[in-house]
N, C-alpha and C positions, 0 to 999 in steps of 0.2 A: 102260781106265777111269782117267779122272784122280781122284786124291787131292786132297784138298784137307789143305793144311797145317793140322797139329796143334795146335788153338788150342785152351786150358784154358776149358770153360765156366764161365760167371758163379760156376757158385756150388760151384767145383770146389775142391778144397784148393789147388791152386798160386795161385789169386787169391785165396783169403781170409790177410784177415792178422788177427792177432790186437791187439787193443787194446794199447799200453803202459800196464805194470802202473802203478798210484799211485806217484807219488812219482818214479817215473824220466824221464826225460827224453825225448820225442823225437829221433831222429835229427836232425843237422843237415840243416838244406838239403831237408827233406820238406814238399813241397806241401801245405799245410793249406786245408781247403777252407770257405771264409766263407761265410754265406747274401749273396745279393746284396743290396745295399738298397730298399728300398720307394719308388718314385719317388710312386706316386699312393696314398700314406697319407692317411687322413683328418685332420681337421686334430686334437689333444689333447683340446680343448672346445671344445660345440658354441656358436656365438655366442648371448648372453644376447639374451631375447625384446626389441622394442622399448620395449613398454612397462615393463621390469623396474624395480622401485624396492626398495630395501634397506627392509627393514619396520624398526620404531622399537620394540624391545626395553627401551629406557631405563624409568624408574619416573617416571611424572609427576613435577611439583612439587607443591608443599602450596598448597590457594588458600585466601582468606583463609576465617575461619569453616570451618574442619574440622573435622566434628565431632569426630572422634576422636583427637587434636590437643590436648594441653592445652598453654598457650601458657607460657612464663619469664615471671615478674612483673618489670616494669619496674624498679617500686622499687627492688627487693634488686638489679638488675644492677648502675643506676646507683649504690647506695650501695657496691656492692662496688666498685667504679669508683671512685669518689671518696675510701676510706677504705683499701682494697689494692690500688690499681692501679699500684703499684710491683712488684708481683709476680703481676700479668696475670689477678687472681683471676675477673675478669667476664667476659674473654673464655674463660675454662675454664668457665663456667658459661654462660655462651651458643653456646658448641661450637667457637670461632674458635681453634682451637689453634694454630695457626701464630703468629699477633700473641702468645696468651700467652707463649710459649716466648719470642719475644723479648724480651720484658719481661723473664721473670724472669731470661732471662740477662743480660741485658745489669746486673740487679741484681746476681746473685750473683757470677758472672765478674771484675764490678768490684770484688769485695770493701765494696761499699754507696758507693765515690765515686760514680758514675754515676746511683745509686738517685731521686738531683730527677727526670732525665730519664724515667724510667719514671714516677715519680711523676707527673709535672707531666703526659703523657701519657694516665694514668690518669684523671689531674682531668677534663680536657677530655674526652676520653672518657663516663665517667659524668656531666659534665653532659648533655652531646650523647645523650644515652640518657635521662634526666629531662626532658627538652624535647619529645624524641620527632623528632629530626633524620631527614631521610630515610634516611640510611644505616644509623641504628641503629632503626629501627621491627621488625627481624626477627630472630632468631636465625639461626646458619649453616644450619641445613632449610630458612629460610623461613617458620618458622611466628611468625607476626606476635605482639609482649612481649601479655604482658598488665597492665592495672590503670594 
């Protein structure tokens, strides 16, 4: 009767080894075994339908005649225009905050040399607002002066 040589089955103590503990290091030079990589993965995301369109979450604009909407009185813009718009008082009041900062810096900053320029600025301004120019007929919302 032939023998067959002494092979450790699977799951015999001489094949099992035991994990290394945390923190210690593997043996150099130990075959670490990688999963192979996935040739036929599907792709991350599945491509957007044809007809896909991004919906419009924005908040409309204000059309004219809103009812809910009360509108800045024309007058007081342009007079604040004309009488402080050396210190951008109409467009703080009409919501243009960017233009007013300007102004009033450009007043104060200069210590009041400067202050014609915002000034004279202002003038024009609050007439072009008294007139009812195209550009000043609305407040920065949109909702059209009143009076």
């Amino acid at each position: 009767m032939s023998e067959k040589p002494s092979t450790p089955e699977p799951d015999s103590e001489a094949t099992r080894q035991e994990p290394a503990a945390y923190g210690t290091p593997a043996a150099f030079g130990t075959p670490q075994a990688y999963p192979a990589p996935a040739s036929d993965a599907p792709p991350a995301y599945p491509a957007p339908p044809q007809n896909y369109s991004q919906q419009n979450y924005s908040q409309p604009g204000y059309a004219p005649g809103y009812a809910g909407a009360m509108g800045k009185n024309k007058v007081l813009a342009g007079l604040l225009g004309i009488l402080l718009g050396a210190f951008g008082v109409h467009n703080f009041y009409l919501g243009y905050t960017g233009k007013a900062v300007a102004q009033l810096l450009i007043t104060v900053l200069s210590l009041g040399f400067l202050s014609f320029v915002s000034a004279i600025w202002g003038f024009i301004e609050g007439i072009l607002i008294l007139i009812g120019s195209d550009n000043f007929r609305t407040d920065a919302k949109g909702i059209p002066l009143v009076g």
